[in-house]
Structure formats: structure tokens, C-alpha cells
Backbone bond lengths (Angstrom), bond angles and torsions (degrees), N, CA, C in turn:
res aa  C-N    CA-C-N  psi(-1)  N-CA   C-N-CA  omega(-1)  CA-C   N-CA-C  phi
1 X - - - 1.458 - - 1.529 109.52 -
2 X 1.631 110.84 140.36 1.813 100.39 -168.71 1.832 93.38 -98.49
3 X 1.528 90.24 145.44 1.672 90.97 -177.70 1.454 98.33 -125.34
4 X 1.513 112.42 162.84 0.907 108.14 162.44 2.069 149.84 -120.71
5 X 1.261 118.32 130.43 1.616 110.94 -154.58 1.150 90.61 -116.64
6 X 1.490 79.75 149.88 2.136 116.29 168.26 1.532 95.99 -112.83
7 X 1.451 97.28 132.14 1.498 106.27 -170.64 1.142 106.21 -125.37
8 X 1.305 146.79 81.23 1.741 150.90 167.66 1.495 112.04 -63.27
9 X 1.867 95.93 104.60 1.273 95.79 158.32 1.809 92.88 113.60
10 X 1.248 91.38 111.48 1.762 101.89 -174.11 1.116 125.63 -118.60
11 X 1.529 124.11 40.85 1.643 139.90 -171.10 1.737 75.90 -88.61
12 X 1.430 80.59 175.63 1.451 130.76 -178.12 2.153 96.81 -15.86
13 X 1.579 86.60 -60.47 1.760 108.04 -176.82 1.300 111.46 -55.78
14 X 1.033 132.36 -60.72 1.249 170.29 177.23 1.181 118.54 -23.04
15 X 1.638 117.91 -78.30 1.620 147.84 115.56 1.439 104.60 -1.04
16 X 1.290 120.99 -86.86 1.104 114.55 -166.99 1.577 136.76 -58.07
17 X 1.615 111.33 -17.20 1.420 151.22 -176.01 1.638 97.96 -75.62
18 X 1.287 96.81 -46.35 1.672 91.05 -162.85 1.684 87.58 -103.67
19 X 1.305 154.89 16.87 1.306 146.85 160.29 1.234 91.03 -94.33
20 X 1.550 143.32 -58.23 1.306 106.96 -168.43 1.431 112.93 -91.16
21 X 1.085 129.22 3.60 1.707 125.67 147.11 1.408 132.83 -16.95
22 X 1.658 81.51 -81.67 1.466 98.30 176.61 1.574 113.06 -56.34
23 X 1.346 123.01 -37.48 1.415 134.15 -153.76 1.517 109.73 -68.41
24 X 1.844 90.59 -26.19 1.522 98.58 172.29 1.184 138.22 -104.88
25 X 1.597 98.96 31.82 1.718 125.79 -176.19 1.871 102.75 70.21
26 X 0.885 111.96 64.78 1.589 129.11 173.21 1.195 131.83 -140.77
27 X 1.609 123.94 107.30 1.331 99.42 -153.58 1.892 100.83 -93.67
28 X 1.578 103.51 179.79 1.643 93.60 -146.22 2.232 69.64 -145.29
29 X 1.455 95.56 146.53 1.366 123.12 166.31 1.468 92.99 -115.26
30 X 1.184 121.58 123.09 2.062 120.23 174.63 1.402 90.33 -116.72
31 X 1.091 119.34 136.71 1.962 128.20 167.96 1.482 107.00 -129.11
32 X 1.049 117.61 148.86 1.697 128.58 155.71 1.393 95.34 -164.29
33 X 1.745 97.44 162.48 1.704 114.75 167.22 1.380 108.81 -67.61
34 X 1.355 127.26 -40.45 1.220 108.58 177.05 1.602 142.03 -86.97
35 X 1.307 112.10 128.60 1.407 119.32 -137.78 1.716 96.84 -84.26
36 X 1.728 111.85 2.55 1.604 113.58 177.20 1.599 105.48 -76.04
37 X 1.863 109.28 -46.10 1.094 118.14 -164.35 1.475 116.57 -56.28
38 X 1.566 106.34 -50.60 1.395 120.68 170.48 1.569 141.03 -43.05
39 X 1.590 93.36 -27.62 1.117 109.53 -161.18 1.381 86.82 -94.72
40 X 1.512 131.45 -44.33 1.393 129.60 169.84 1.617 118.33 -51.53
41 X 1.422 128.26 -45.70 1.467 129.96 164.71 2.257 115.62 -66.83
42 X 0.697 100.44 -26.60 1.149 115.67 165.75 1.579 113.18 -29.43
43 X 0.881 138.71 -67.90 1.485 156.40 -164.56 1.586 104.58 -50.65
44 X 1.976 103.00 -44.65 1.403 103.75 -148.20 1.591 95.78 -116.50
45 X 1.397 129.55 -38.91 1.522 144.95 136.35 1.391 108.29 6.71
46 X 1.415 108.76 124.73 1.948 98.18 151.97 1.527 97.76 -79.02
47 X 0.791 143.78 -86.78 1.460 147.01 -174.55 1.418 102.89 -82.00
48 X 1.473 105.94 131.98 1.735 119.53 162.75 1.806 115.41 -128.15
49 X 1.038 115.62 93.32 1.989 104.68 -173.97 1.595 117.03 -116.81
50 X 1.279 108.69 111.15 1.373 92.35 163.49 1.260 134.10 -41.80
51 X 1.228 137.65 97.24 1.482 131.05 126.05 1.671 157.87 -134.03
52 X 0.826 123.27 -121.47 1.682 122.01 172.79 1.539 106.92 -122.87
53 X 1.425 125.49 107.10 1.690 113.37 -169.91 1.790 98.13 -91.07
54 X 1.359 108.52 0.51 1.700 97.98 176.34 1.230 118.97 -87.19
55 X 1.548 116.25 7.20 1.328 127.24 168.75 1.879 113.50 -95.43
56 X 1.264 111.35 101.00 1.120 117.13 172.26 1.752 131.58 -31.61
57 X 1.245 88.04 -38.73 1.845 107.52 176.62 1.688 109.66 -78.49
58 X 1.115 113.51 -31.56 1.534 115.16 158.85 1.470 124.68 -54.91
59 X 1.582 103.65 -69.44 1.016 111.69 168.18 1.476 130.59 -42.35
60 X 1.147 121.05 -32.97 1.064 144.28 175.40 1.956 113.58 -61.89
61 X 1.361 102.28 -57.71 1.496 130.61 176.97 1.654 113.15 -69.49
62 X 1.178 108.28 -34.31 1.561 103.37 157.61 1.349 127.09 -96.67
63 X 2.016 117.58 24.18 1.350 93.45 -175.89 1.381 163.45 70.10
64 X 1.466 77.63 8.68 1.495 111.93 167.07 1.919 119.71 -46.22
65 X 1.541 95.34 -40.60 1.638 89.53 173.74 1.430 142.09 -68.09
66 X 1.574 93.43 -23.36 1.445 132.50 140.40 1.618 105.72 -5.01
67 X 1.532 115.71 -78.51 0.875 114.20 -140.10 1.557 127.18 -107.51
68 X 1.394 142.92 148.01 1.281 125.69 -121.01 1.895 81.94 -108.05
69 X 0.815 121.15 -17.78 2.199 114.28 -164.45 1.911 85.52 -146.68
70 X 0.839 96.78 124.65 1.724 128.03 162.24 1.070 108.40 -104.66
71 X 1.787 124.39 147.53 1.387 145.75 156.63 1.239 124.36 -118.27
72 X 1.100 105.56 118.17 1.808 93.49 -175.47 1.466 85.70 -118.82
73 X 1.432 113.74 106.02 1.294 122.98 -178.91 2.138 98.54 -117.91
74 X 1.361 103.17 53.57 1.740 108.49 176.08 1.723 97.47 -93.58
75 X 1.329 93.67 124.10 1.938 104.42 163.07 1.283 138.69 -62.45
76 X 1.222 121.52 -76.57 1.933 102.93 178.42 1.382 97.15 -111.96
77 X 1.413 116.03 -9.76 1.809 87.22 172.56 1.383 111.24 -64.63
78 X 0.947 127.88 106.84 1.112 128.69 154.74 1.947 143.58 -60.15
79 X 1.645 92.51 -33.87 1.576 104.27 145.62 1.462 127.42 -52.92
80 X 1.250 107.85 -70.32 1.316 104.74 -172.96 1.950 112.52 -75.14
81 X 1.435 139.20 10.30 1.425 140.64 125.65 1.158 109.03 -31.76
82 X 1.590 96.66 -89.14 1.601 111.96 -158.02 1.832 90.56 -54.82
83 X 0.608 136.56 -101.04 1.660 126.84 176.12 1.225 125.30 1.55
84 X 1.189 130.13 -61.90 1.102 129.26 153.23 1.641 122.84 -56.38
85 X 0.717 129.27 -44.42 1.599 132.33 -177.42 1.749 97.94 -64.94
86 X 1.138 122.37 -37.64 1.897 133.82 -170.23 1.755 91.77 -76.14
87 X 0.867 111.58 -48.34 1.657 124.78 -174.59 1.808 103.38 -48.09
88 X 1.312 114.57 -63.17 1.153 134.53 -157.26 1.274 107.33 -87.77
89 X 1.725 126.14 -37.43 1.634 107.19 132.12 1.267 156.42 -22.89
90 X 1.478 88.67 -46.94 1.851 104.24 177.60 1.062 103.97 -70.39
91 X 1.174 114.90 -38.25 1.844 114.93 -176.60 1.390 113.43 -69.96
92 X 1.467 113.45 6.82 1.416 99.73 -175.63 1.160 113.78 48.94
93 X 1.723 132.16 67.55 1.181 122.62 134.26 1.489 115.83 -86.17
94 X 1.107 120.97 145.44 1.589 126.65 168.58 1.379 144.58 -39.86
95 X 1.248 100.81 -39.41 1.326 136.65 171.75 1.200 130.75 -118.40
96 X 1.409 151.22 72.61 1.406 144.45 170.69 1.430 111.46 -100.01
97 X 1.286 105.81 112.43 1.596 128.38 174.25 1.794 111.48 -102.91
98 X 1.447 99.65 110.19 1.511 98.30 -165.37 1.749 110.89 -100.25
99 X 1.114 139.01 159.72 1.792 138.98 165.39 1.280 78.36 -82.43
100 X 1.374 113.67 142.78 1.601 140.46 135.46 1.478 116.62 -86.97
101 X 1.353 133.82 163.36 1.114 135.23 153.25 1.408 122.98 -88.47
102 X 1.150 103.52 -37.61 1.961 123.16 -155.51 2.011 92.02 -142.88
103 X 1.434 94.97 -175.70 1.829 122.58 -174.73 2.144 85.77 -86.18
104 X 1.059 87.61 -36.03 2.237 89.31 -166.29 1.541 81.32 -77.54
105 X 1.090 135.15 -83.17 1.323 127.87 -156.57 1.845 115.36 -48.59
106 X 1.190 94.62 -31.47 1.895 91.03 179.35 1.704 93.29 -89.70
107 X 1.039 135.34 -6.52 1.501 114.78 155.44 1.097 160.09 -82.36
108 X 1.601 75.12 -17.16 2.246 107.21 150.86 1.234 97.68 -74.70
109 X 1.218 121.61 -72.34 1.618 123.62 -159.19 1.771 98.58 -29.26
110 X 1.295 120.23 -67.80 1.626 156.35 143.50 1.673 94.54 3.04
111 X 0.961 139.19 -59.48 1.357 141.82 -136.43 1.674 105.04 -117.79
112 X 1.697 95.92 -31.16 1.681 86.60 -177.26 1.926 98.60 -103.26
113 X 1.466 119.88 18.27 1.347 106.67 145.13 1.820 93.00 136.37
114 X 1.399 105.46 -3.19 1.835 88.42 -149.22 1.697 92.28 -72.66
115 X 1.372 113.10 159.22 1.724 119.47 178.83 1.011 103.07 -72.77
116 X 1.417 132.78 -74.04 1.294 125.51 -153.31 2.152 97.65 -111.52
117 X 1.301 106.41 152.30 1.431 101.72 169.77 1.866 89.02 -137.17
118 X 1.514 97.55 133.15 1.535 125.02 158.72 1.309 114.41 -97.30
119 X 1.661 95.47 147.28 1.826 109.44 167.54 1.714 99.74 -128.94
120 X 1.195 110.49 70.19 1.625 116.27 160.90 1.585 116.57 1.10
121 X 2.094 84.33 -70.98 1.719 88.61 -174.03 0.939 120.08 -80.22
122 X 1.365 133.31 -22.03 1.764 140.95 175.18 1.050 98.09 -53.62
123 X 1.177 120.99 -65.76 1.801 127.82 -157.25 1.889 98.30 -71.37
124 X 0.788 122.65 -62.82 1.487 117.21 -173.00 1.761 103.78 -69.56
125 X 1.379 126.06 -11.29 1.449 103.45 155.42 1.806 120.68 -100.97
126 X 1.155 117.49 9.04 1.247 130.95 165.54 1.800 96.16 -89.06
127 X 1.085 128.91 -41.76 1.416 125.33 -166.77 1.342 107.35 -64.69
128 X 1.940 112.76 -51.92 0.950 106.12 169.12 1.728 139.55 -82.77
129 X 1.344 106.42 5.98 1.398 124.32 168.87 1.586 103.52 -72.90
130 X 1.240 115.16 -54.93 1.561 112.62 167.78 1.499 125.27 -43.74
131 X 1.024 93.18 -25.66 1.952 87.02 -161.09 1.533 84.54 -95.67
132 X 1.411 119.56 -58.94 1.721 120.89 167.19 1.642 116.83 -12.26
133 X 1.658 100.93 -62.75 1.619 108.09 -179.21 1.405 121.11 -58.49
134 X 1.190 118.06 -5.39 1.458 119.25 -166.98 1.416 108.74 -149.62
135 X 1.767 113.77 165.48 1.378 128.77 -168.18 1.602 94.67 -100.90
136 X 1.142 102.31 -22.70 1.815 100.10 -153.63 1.989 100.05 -89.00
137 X 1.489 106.04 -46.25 1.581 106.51 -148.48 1.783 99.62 -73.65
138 X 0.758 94.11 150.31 2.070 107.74 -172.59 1.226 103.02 -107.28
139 X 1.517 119.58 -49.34 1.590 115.01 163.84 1.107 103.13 -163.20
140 X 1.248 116.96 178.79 1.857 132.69 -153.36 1.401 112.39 -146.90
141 X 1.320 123.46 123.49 1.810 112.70 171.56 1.552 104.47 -144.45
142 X 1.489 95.92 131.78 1.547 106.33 -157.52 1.995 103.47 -92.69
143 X 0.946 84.74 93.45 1.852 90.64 168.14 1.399 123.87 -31.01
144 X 1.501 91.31 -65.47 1.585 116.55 -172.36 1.358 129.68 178.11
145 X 1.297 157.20 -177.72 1.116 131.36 -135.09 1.934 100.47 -97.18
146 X 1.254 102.66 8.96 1.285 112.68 -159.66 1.599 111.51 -121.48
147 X 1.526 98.61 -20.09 2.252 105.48 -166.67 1.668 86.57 -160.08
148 X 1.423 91.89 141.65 1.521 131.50 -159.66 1.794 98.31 -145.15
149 X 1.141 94.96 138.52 1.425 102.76 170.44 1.832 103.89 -116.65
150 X 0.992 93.61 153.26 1.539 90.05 -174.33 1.716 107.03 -171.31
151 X 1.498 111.17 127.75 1.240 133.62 -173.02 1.606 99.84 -92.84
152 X 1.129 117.57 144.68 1.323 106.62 -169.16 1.849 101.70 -159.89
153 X 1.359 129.79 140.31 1.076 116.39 147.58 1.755 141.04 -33.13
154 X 1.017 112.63 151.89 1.855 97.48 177.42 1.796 96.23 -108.77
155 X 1.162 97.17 136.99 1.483 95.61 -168.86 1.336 91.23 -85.86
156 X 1.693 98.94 145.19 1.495 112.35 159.97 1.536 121.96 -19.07
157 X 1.379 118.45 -61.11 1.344 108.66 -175.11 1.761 132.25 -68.61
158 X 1.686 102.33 -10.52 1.598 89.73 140.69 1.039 142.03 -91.80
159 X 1.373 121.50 0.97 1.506 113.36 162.18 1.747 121.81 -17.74
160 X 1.181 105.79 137.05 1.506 113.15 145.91 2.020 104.16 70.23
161 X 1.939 98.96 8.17 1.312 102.95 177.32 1.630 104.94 -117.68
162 X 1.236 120.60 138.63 1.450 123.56 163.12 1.597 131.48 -64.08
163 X 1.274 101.93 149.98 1.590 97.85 177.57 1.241 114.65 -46.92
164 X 1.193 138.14 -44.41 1.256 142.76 -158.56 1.589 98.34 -76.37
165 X 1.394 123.78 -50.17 1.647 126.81 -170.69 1.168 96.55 -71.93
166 X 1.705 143.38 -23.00 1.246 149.07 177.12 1.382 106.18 -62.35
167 X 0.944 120.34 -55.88 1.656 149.14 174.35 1.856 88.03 55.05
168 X 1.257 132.32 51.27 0.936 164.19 162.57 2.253 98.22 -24.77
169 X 1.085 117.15 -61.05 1.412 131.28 -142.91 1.802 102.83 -97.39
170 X 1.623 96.57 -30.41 1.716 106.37 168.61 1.694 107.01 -86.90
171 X 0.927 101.60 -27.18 1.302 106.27 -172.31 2.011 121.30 -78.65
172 X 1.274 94.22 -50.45 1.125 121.52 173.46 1.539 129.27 -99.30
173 X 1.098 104.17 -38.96 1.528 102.84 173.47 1.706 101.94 104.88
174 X 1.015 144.62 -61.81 1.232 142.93 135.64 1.223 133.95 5.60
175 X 1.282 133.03 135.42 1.597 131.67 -173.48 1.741 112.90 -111.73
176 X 1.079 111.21 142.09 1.698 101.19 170.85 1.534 93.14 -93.07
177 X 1.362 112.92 112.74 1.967 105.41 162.74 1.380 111.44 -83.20
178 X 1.421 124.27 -20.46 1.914 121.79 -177.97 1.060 96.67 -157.35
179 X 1.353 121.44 147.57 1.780 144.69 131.60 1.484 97.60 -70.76
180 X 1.459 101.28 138.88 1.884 124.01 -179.50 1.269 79.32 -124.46
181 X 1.445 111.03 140.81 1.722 147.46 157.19 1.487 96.73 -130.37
182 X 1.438 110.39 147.98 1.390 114.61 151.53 1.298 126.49 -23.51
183 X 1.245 115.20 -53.89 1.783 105.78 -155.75 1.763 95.01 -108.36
184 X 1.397 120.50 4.35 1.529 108.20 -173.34 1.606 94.16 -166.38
185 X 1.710 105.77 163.24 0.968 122.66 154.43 1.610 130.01 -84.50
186 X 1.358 149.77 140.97 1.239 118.28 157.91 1.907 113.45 -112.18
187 X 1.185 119.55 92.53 1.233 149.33 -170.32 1.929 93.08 -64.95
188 X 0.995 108.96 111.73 1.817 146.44 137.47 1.856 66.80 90.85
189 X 1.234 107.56 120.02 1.992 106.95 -163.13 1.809 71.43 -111.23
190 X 1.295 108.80 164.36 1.266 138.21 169.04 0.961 133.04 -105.30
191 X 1.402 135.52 149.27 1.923 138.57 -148.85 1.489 94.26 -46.97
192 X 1.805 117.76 -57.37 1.039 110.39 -156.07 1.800 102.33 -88.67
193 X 1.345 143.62 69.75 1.188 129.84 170.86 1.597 76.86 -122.42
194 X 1.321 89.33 170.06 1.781 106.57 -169.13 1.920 100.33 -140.63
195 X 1.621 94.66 148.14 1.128 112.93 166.91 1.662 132.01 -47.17
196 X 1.395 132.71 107.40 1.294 97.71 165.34 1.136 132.93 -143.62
197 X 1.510 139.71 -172.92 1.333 117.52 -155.67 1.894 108.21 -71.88
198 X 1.305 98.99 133.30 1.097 121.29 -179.15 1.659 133.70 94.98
199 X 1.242 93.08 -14.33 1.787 106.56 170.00 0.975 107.25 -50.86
200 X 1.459 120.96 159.27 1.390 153.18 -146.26 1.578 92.65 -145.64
201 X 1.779 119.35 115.22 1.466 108.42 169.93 1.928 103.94 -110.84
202 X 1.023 93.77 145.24 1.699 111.19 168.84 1.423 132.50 -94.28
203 X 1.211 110.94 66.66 1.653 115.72 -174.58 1.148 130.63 -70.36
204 X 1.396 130.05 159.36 1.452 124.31 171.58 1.452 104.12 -135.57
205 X 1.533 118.54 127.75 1.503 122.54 179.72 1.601 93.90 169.46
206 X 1.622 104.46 171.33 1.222 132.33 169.87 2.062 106.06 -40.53
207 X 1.117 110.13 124.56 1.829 122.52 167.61 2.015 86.52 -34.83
208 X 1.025 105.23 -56.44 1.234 114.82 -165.09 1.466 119.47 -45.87
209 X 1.402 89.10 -62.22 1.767 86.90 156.56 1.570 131.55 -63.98
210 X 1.197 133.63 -67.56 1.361 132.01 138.31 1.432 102.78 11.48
211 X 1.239 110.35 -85.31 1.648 98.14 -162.79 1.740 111.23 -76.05
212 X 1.770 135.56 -25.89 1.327 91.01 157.18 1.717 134.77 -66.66
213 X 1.402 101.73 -35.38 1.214 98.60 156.96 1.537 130.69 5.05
214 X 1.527 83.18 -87.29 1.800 111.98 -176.05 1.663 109.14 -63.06
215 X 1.612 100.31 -42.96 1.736 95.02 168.32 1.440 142.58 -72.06
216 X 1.630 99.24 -17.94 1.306 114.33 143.57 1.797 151.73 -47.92
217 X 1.751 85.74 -48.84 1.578 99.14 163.16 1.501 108.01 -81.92
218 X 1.615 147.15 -45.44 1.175 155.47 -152.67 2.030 91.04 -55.91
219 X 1.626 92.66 -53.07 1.509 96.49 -175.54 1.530 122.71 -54.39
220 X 1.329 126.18 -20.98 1.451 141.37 -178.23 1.451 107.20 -100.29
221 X 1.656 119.98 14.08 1.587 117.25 165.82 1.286 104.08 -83.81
């Protein structure tokens, strides 16, 4: 279904938010004050306009209420966020998903109403700290402080054993959601599918689990 977003704030995040938007049949309003940024998103944008979204009468004039998911993806100003993000509340949009910088800044954002708050750089240097710490994990995506999804090598020492003899989920706490092979996925796998050389498993559970898990098999290489 194509939806449509207002995206405040066209750094690095910003840009990139509203390029794969559109790419995925979504049409995208992109704004910032600066008339360099715009002109660079412009090309790929359904809508690109210079202006100021901490001005209520703007906001207002482009239709902002319009629209069902907001981004306020602005970097260190931090005034004009929280301002903007409070703005776009009042208007009753549905959805306001704000960039944070820091834990203090997503707790204003947090407090004056926005739904969801992101940390771009937190999360993608925790992502890549994960994969860093280890031989096995391929990539990592943090749910919540509680469930992690995580793609992971299958270590040698399950080879040639079944889910069920793995008993993986009593043991560990952890779920296998897929076996990865090259040419396919096998999505919600069954007691009897078996390990094999070279699969790729996709778990969901606590980091915590995950890594005895992994420190468990590492020890049986």
C-alpha cells in the first residue's frame, strides 16, 4: 500500500529515508531550511521544498496534517526537533517518528508526545559492535531491550543434527525462526529439519542468549 511521508531534515539520515521511500513506491514530501540539501534530494523526492517546519504557519501551508507518519530526522539542532516534533503532534498526525541524538534528547522527544524515537548512530554502532564481537553473527537487529533477531552462522558442531536433537529453545531460550541455504530460505523449519554445512540460522531471543548459545558451540570446535 503507497503511503504518504513528511520528512524534516535532509542530512545524511534524512536523504537516505526519503531515497529509499520513494524507491519503495511511497510518496515522500522532504523539507529542510537549507536550500543546498533540497536541491540535492530533489531529483529522487516526490516533493522537495525549502523551508522552516518550526514555523507553525508553514507547517500548516504545506499540509502537514495531511499526512499519516512524519519524520523529523533534524541533527544537532536540537531546538528546532523538539519543536518541530511538538508542532506535528498538535496537528494530530498519527505517527511522529523522531532522530534523537543522545538517551536526554529522545526523552524530550519521548515526553512531548513523539511515538517512536531513533538513534541511527547508536543502533548501527551497536550493530556493528555485534558482528565485530563475533565469528559467527552476519547481522543483528535489536527489537527491544528484551528480543534481537540475529542471523548467524551454524557452527560446525551442528551439522548433520536436527532441530529437535538441538533442542535449541529449552536449552537456550532462543528460537530458530529460519535455516538460510544459498538458494532458499526455510521459514518456521520443523523438529525434523537438520543442520547443514554451511547454513545460516536466524534467531530471535535475548543478546544473552545468542551469545551462550554461540559460546557453547565455539567450545565443541
Amino acid at each position: 500500500m503507497k503511503k504518504q511521508f513528511l520528512i524534516v531534515g535532509l542530512g545524511r539520515f534524512g536523504s537516505s529515508l526519503t531515497r529509499t521511500l520513494v524507491a519503495n513506491g511511497h510518496e515522500v514530501l522532504a523539507v529542510d531550511r537549507d536550500a543546498e540539501l533540497v536541491q540535492d534530494v530533489a531529483p529522487y523526492a516526490t516533493h522537495a521544498i525549502q523551508a522552516d517546519c518550526t514555523d507553525e504557519a508553514v507547517l500548516k501551508e504545506l499540509g502537514a496534517s495531511n499526512f499519516t507518519h512524519a519524520v523529523v530526522a533534524i541533527g544537532d539542532d536540537l531546538q528546532s526537533s523538539i519543536l518541530t516534533t511538538l508542532l506535528l503532534k498538535e496537528m494530530k498526525i498519527p505517527t511522529v517518528i523522531a532522530k534523537a541524538r543522545d538517551e536526554m534528547h529522545g526523552n524530550v522527544l519521548r515526553k512531548i508526545g513523539a511515538d517512536k524515537i531513533i538513534y541511527p548512530e547508536r543502533d548501527m554502532a551497536m550493530r556493528l559492535a555485534n558482528q565485530l564481537s563475533s565469528s559467527s553473527i552476519i547481522d543483528y537487529i535489536e527489537l527491544s531491550d528484551e528480543y534481537n533477531i540475529v542471523e548467524m552462522l551454524a557452527p560446525p558442531a551442528m551439522y548433520g543434527l536436527s532441530l529437535q536433537k538441538l533442542n535449541i529453545r529449552a536449552r537456550f531460550g532462543c528460537t530458530i525462526l529460519a535455516i538460510k541455504t544459498d538458494k532458499k530460505m526455510n521459514v518456521a523449519p520443523s523438529a525434523e529439519d537438520t543442520i547443514e554445512t554451511g547454513n545460516a540460522l536466524l534467531l530471535i531471543g535475548s543478546l544473552e542468549q545468542i551469545r551462550q548459545l554461540e559460546t557453547h558451540y565455539d567450545r565443541k570446535r
